[in-house]
LOFITI-914750 format. One line per 3 residues: for each residue x, y, z of C-alpha. Coordinates in steps of 0.5 Angstrom, whole numbers. Example, Ala and Ser with C-alpha at 12.3 -4.5 7.8 and 13.67 -1.06 7.14 Angstrom:
BEGIN
25,-9,16 ~ 27,-2,14
REM end
This chain:
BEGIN
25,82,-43 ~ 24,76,-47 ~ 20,72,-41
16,77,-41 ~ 13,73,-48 ~ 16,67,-47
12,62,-42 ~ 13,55,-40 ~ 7,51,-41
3,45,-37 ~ 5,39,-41 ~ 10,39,-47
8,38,-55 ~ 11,37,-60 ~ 13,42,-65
12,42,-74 ~ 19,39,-73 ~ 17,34,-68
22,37,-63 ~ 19,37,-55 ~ 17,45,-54
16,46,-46 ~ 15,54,-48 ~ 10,59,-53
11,65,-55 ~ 5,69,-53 ~ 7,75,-59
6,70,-64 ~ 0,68,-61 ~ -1,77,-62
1,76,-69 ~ -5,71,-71 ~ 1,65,-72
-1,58,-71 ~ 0,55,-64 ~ 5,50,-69
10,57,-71 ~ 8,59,-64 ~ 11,54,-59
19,53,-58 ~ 24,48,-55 ~ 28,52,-49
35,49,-48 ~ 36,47,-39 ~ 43,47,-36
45,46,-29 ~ 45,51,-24 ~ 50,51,-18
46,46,-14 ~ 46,42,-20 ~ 39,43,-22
36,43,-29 ~ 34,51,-30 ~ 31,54,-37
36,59,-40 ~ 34,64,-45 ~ 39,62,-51
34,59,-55 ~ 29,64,-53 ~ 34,70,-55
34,66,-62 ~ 27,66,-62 ~ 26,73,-61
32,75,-66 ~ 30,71,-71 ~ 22,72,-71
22,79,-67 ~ 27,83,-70 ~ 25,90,-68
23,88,-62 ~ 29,85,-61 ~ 34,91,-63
30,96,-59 ~ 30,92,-53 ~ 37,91,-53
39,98,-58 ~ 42,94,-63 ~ 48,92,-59
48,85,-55 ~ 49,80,-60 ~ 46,73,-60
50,68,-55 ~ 54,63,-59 ~ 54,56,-57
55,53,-51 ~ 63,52,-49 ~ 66,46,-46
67,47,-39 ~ 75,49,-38 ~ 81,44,-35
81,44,-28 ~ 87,43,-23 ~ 87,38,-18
87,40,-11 ~ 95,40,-8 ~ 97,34,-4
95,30,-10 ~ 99,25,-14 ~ 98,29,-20
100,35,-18 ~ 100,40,-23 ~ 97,37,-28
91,39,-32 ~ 85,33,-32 ~ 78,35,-36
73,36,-31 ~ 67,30,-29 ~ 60,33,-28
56,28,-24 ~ 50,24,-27 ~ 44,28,-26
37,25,-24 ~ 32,28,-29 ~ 24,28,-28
24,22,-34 ~ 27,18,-29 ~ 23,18,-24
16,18,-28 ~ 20,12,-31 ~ 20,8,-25
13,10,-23 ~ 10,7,-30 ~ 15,1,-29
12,0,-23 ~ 5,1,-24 ~ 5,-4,-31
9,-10,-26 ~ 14,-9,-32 ~ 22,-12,-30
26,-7,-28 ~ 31,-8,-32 ~ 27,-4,-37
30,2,-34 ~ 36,1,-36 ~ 36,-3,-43
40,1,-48 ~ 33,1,-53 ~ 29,4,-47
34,10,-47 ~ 35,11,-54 ~ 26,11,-55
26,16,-49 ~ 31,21,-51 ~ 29,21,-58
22,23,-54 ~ 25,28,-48 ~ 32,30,-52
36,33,-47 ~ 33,31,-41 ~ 33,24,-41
40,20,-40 ~ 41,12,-39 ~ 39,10,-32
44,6,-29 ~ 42,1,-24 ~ 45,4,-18
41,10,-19 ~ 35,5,-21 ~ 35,3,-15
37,9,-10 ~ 29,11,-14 ~ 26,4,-12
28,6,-4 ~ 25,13,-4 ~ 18,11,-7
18,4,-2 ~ 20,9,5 ~ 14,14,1
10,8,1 ~ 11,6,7 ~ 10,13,11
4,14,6 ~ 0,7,8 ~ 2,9,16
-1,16,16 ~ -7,14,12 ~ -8,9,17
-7,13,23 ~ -12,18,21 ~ -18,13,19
-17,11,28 ~ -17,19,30 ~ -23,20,26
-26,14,28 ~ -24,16,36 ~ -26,23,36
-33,22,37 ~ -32,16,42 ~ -34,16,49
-28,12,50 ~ -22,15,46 ~ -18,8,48
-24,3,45 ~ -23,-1,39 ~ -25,1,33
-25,-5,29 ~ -24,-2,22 ~ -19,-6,19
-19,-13,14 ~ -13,-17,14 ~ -12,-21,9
-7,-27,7 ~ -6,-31,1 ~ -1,-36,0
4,-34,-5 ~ 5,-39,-10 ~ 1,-45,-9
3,-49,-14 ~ 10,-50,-11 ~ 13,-52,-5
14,-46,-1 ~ 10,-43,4 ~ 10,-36,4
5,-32,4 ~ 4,-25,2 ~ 0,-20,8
-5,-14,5 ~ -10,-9,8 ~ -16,-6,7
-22,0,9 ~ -25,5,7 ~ -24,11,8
-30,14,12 ~ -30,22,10 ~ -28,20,2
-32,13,3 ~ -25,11,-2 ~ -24,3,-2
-16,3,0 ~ -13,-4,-1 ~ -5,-4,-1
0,-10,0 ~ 4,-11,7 ~ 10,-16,6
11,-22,6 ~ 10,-27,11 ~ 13,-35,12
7,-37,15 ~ 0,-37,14 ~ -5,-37,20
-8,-43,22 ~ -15,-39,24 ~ -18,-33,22
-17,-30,28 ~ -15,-23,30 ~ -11,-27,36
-7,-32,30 ~ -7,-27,25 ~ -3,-22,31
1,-28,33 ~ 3,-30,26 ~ 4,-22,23
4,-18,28 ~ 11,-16,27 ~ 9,-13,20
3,-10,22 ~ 7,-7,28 ~ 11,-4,22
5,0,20 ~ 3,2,27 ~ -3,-3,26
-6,-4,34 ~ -10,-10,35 ~ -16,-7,36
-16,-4,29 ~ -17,-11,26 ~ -25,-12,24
-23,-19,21 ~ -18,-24,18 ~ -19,-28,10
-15,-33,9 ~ -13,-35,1 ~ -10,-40,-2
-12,-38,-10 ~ -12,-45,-14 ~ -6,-46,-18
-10,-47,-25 ~ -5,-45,-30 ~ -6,-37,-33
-8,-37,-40 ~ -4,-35,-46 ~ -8,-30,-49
-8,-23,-46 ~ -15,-23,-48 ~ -18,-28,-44
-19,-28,-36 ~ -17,-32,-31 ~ -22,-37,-30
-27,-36,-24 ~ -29,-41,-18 ~ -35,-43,-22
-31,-45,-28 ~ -26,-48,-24 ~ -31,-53,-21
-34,-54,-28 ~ -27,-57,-30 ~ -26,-61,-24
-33,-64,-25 ~ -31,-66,-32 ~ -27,-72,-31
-32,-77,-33 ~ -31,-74,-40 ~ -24,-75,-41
-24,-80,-46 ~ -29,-76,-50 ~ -25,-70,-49
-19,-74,-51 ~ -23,-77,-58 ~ -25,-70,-60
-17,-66,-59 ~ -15,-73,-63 ~ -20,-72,-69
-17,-64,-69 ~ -10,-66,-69 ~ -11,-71,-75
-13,-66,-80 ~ -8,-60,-77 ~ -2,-66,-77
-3,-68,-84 ~ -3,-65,-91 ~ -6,-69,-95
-12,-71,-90 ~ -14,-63,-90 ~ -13,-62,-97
-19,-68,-98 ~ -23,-65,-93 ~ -23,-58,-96
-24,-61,-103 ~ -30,-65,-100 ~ -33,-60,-97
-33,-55,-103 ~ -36,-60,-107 ~ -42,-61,-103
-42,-53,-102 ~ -40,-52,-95 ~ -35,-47,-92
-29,-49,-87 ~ -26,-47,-82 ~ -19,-48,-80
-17,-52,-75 ~ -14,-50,-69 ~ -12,-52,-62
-12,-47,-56 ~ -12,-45,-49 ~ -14,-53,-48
-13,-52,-40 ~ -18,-47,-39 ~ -25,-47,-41
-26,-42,-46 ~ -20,-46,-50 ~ -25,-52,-49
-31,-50,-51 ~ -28,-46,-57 ~ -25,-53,-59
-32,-58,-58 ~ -36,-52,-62 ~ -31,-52,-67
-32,-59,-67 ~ -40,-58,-68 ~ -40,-52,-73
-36,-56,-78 ~ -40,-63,-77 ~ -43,-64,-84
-36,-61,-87 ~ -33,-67,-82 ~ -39,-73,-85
-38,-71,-92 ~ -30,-73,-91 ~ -31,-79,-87
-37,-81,-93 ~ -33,-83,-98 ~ -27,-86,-93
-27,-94,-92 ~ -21,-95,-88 ~ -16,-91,-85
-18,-86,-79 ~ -26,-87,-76 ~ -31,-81,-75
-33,-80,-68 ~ -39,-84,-66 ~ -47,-81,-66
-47,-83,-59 ~ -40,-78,-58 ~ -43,-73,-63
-50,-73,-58 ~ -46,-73,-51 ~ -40,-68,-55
-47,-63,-57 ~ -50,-64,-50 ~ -43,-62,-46
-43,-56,-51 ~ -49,-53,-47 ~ -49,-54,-41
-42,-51,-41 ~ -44,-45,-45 ~ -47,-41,-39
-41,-42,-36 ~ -36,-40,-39 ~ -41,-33,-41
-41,-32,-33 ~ -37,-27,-31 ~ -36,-26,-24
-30,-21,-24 ~ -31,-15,-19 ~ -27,-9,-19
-23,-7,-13 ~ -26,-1,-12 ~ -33,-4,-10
-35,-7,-3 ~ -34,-16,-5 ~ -37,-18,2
-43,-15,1 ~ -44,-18,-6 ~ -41,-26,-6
-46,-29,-3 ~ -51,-26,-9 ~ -46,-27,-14
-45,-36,-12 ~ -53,-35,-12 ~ -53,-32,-19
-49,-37,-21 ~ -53,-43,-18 ~ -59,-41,-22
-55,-39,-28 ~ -51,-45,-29 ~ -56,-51,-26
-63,-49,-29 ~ -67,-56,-30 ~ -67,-54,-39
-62,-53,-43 ~ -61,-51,-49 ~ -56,-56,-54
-56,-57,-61 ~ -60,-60,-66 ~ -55,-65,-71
-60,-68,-76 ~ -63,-61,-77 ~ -62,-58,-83
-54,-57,-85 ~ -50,-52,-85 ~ -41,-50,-86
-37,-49,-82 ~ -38,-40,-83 ~ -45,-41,-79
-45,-37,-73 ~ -46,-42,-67 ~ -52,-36,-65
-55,-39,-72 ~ -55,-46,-71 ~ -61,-50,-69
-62,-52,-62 ~ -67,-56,-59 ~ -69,-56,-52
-68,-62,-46 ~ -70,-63,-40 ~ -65,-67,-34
-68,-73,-35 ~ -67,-73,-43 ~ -60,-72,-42
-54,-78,-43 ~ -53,-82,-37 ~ -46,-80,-37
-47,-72,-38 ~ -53,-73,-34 ~ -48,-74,-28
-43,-70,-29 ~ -48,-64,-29 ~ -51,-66,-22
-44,-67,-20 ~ -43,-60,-22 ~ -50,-57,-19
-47,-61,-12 ~ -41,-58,-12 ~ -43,-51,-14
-47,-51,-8 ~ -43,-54,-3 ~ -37,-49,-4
-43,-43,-4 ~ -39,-40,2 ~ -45,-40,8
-45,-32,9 ~ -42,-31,16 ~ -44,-26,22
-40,-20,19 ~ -41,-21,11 ~ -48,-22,13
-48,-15,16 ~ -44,-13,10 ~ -51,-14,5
-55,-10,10 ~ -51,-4,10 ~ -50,-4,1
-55,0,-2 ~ -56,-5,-8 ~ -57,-10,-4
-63,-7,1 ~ -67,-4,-6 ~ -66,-9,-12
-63,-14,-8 ~ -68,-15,-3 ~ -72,-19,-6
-67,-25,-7 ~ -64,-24,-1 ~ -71,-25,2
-72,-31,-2 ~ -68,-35,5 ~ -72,-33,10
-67,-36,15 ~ -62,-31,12 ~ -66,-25,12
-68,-26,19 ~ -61,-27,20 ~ -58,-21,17
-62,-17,20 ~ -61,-19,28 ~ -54,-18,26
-55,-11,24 ~ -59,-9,29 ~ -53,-11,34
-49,-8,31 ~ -51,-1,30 ~ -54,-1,37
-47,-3,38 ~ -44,3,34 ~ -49,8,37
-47,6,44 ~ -40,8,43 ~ -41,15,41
-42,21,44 ~ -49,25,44 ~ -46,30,40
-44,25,34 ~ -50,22,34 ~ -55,29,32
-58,28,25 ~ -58,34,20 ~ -63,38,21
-65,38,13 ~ -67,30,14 ~ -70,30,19
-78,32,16 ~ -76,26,11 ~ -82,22,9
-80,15,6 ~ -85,11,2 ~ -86,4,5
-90,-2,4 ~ -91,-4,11 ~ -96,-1,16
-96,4,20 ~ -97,0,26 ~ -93,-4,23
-87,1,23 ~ -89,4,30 ~ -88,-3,34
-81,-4,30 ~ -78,2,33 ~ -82,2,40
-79,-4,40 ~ -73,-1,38 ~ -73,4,42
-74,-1,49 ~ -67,-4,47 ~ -64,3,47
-66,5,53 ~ -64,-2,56 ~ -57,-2,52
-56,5,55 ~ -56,8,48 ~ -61,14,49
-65,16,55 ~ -72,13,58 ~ -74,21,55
-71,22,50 ~ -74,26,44 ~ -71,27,36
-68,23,30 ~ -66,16,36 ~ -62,10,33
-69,6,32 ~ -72,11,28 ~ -65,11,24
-66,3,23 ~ -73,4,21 ~ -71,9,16
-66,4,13 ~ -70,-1,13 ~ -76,2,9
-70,5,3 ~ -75,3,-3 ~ -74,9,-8
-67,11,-11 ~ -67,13,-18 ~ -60,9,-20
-60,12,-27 ~ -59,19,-23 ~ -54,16,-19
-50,13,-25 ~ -50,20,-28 ~ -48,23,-22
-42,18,-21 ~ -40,18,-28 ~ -42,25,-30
-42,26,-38 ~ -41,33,-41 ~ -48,35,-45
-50,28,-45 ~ -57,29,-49 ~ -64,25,-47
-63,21,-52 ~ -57,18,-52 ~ -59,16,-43
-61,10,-46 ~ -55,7,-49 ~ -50,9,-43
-56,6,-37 ~ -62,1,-39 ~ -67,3,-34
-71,-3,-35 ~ -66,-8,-32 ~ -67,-2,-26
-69,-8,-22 ~ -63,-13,-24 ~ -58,-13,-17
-52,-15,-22 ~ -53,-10,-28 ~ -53,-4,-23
-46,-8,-19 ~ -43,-6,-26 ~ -46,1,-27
-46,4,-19 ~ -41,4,-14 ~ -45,3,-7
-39,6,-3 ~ -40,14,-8 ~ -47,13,-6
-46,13,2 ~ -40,18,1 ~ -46,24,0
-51,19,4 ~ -48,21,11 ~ -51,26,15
-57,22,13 ~ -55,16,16 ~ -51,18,21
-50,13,25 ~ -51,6,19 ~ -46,10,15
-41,9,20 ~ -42,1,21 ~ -42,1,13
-35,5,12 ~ -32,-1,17 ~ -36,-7,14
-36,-6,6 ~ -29,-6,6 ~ -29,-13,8
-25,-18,3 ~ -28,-25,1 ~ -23,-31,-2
-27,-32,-9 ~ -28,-25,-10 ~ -22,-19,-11
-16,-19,-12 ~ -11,-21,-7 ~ -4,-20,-6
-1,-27,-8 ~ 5,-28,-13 ~ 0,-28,-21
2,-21,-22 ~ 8,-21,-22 ~ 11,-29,-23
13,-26,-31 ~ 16,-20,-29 ~ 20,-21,-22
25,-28,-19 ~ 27,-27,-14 ~ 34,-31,-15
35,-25,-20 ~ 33,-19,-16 ~ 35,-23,-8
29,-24,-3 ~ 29,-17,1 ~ 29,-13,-6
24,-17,-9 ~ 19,-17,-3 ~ 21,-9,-4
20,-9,-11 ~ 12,-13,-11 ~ 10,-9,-5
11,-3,-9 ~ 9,-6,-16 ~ 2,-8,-12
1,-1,-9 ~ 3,3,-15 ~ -3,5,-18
-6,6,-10 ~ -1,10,-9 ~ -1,14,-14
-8,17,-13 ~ -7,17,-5 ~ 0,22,-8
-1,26,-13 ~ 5,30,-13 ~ 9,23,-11
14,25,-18 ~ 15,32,-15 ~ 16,30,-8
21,25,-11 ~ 25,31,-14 ~ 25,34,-7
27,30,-3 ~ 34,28,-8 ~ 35,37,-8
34,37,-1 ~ 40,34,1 ~ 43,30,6
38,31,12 ~ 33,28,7 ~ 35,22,5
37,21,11 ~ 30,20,14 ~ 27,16,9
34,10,10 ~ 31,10,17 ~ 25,8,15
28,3,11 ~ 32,1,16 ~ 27,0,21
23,-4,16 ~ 27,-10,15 ~ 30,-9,23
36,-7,21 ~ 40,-4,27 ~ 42,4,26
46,6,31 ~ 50,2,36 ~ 52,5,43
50,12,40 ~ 53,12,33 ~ 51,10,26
53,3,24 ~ 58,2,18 ~ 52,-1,15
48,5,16 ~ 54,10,14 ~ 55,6,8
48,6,5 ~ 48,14,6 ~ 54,15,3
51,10,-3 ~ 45,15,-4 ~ 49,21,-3
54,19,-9 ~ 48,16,-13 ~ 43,21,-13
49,27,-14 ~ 46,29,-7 ~ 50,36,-5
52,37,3 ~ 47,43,6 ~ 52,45,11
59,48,10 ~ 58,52,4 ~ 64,56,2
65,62,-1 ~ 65,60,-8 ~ 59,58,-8
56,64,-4 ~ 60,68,-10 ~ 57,63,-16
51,64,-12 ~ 51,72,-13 ~ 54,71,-21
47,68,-21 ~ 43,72,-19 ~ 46,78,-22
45,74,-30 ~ 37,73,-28
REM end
């Protein structure tokens, strides 16, 4: 009668008394009582098969309290309320023991709760060591917030949970791979052709240090979801000497083997050996980008100045009595000041702060050295004009932002974004600040300073220099666009609306890429079936406008209809939407509404018109990179698809490619603060990284990962086996020899089973048979 009333809620809250209520009272809802009065905590105990069930004790307490009449009809006055729960009786031990006879306290097993393995997940996901879960802090924070159903997780359970999620994790990435070919291969003529769709990437590990490892990772796209995946692979002793498929097959082949991985699955090979500047110290600051990083090695020549300008900070900060003077001076001629500090000096923003603070407080820094005969010397003019005109031309640099999230496509956008960056960052005025006009304290925002602009020529033969040796730099690491990045570009949608008109300012370029994408669209047309390659019917009367001609238009596709017929792809009479009529359709993409299609990507809940215009700035409609933060080009060809049935398929392969610059790459930056490997050993430690790297990818490819979890430990024996034969399998471990298990592989069951309080599915007795009865009876 009382679960008639009683219901378990989606997620727990917290009551008046800040208690965690998993339950609701649906009668006080009747009633008119508050959600607060209406929600309660209900006790869980162990079943037989030791899982944590809801019993009614608090529940009968609730109702008795709160609900007496209906509690004495229910029960006609004549159950009474359950007392506490008694201590489990002494039992004796089994005969033939040492101890027989004697009564010894029963042990209960330790019990793996749902808060423990939530708890490895986030440790996981938030690349937090993994002696967080079982520190004495954590406990006590999580039991005060999940009460009974948290205990202190040992290490021996931590670890036993770590090898369930690494064995998921490795059967997750296996299968996705696997169905990503079959959808490729059910529309092939040949189902054994190669579908090329896979990007390997590998990075070197640690390149500040002396060792050669290098961690392997995988990327694509998911062709039905259009989903960036990209998830880490292991780490290998050696990176390849090419980017080859061949190389790649030769130096990891055994690791993409574990993954099932075929060699006609890989479209391309990266080969990344991140720069080993060092990560700054504030969170908030962003690792530098190759652009700045080019910046810092063509500052050389300006050391000597950059060492003057730290110098000159260190002597107010070192000496009180030098500050104290400064301040009073300051104050005497009106000004205010700004402390003195030193920050971040190996990254750029630390040293555009430090040269800015230099310039805001440059009166104040007059005013002391004035009165000041001997002792310490104010910079030189010359240095306050070389410090003002190094200050300008690094401000664009260090305002350059050309991080780019996961989930979007680098290939297609790497060639725009070093293109951006020429012209952002090497344009011939730059804009420095004027010294001898007017004055100003140390509190003047830089924005409000005055500045003058200059030309090349005007600058100092010393920053004139380092700016040149910059521009040239800038353009010699500007990676020249490859066959397949170049596809890449074709097959974007930003990039063939707003980005057409940069991409065409190199003529050279542009021919290019589009020979290329002919190829390979034809080439992808080739290998279908006629059935794959039908249009739907609701696009087949679309009209698109185009600033060509018409005649222009049909010499395109009568062009391209020759080829096809020559390729084989379509028949000398073949009538209807044919792959030339498709390219040329691409080709002529000019109207896509981005402001609908951002509303559509990140729909907003009675969004009002007025404010569209604060979440998308539709002038800046024509500006590559402003749409790049705003769309997502691979949700656009998710609904694009029976459009192009055919590009769409070349875009699903290509718009997954990975470049050096761009993206994050899987190398040891994420977890050198968290992870050593002398502490956790070589095989855990790659174990661990691998699934602190795919955690949060895992995570939204498995939603129910914490519940499969869960099952896997009830289901026994039988289940825990099969996920140790993956891990086995994984690091080339033997499991049987002359068809027994080995000892190891024995032993390591036996671990599981005893750590995770795993009960055997197979000889149940009858006292469990009887438990069983007992229970359903009381239910």
């Amino acid at each position: 009668e009382v679960w008639k009333y009683v219901k378990r809620m989606h997620r727990p809250l917290k009551n008046a008394r800040g208690t965690l209520c998993h339950h609701v009272c649906t009668m006080c809802i009747s009633q008119g009582k508050s959600f607060d009065e209406s929600i309660l905590p209900v006790f869980f105990k162990r079943n037989s098969s030791g899982v944590l069930v809801a019993r009614s004790a608090n529940a009968n307490h609730h109702m008795y309290t709160k609900h007496t009449d209906f509690w004495l009809k229910a029960t006609n006055g004549k159950r009474k309320l359950p007392t506490k729960t008694k201590k489990p009786k002494a039992i004796k031990k089994k005969s033939g023991s040492s101890s027989k006879g004697k009564k010894v306290a029963s042990v209960s097993t330790g019990h793996v709760y749902d808060t423990h393995i939530a708890l490895i997940r986030f440790v996981l996901q938030n690349h937090l060591p993994l002696s967080v879960c079982c520190t004495e802090p954590t406990a006590n924070f999580l039991f005060g917030l999940a009460g009974s159903h948290y205990t202190k997780l040992e290490p021996s359970k931590r670890n036993r949970l770590l090898d369930i999620y690494f064995a998921r994790m490795i059967k997750k990435v296996t299968k996705c791979v696997q169905e990503t070919r079959s959808h490729y291969r059910k529309n092939m003529q040949d189902k054994s052709f190669p579908c090329q769709f896979l990007s390997v990437v590998h990075s070197k590990w640690q390149p500040e240090s002396q060792s050669s490892l290098w961690g392997v990772s995988l990327r694509w796209v998911d062709p039905v979801t259009f989903q960036q995946n990209h998830v880490a692979l292991g780490i290998n002793d050696r990176g390849p000497e090419s980017v080859s498929v061949s190389e790649t097959m030769k130096v990891a082949g055994g690791l993409l083997k574990k993954f099932q991985i075929e060699d006609g699955d890989i479209l391309a090979c990266v080969r990344c050996i991140p720069s080993s500047y060092p990560v700054p110290e504030d969170v908030n600051i962003k690792r530098m980008n190759v652009v700045q990083m080019t910046f810092l090695d063509s500052l050389k020549p300006l050391h000597p100045l950059i060492e003057a300008s730290r110098n000159l900070i260190l002597y107010f900060m070192e000496s009180n009595a030098s500050w104290s003077e400064y301040v009073s001076r300051a104050q005497e001629n009106g000004r205010s000041v700004l402390p003195f500090k030193l920050e971040n000096e190996d990254h750029i923003v630390g040293l555009h702060k430090m040269i800015l603070l230099l310039i805001r407080s440059y009166h104040c820094i007059g005013d002391y050295f004035a009165g000041k005969s001997s002792g310490r010397e104010n910079l030189s003019a010359e240095q306050w004009l070389k410090l003002v005109m190094l200050e300008g031309i690094m401000r664009p640099v260090v305002q350059l932002d050309m991080s780019i999230p996961n989930y979007l496509p680098t290939s297609s956008m790497s060639w725009l974004h070093f293109k951006r960056a020429i012209h952002v960052c090497t344009k011939d005025v730059v804009r420095v600040v004027a010294l001898e006009k007017g004055e100003w304290g140390g509190e003047s925002p830089p924005e409000f300073l005055p500045r003058i602009k200059l030309g090349m020529g005007n600058l100092e033969q010393d920053i004139g220099s380092v700016y040149s040796s910059f521009r040239q730099a800038l353009e010699e690491r500007t990676p020249e666009p490859s066959e397949k990045l170049l596809v890449s570009m074709m097959c974007d949608p930003i990039v063939m609306t707003a980005g057409k008109v940069v991409v065409q300012t190199d003529s050279k370029i542009w021919e290019e890429a589009q020979r290329l994408f002919h190829h390979a669209v034809v080439e992808e047309a080739s290998n279908l079936s006629e059935a794959s390659m039908e249009t739907s019917a609701d696009v087949e009367n679309v009209t698109f406008e185009t600033g060509i001609g018409s005649n222009e238009v049909d010499d395109y596709v009568s062009q391209l209809r020759v080829a096809e017929v020559g390729r084989g792809v379509v028949s000398a009479g073949a009538e209807g939407d044919s792959v030339a009529e498709e390219l040329s359709r691409w080709f002529i993409l000019k109207n896509i509404d981005w402001e609908e299609e951002y509303f559509l990507q990140s729909p907003v809940a009675d969004i009002k018109s007025q404010r569209r215009g604060q979440l998308f700035d539709r002038s800046r409609i024509e500006d590559v990179y402003y749409l790049y933060g705003k769309i997502n080009p691979l949700a656009w060809w998710e609904r694009k698809r029976k459009e192009y049935p055919i590009i769409h398929r070349v875009a699903s392969k290509y718009l997954s490619l990975p470049v050096e610059h761009f993206g994050t790459h899987f190398t040891s930056s994420l977890f050198v603060n968290s992870y050593k490997i002398r502490n956790l050993g070589p095989r855990r430690y790659e174990q661990t990284c691998l699934q602190s790297f795919n955690a949060s990818w895992f995570t939204h490819v498995d939603e129910m990962s914490d519940q499969a979890v869960r099952n896997i430990i009830c289901k026994g024996r039988k289940g825990i086996e099969d996920y140790v034969k993956t891990i086995f399998a994984f690091f080339g471990e033997t499991i049987e020899q002359n068809g027994q298990p080995t000892l190891r592989y024995a032993q390591v069951i036996e671990a599981f089973v005893n750590d995770l309080a795993v009960k055997a599915q197979t000889g149940e007795g009858k006292s469990s048979k009887s438990s069983k009865r007992k229970r359903v009876k009381r239910e």
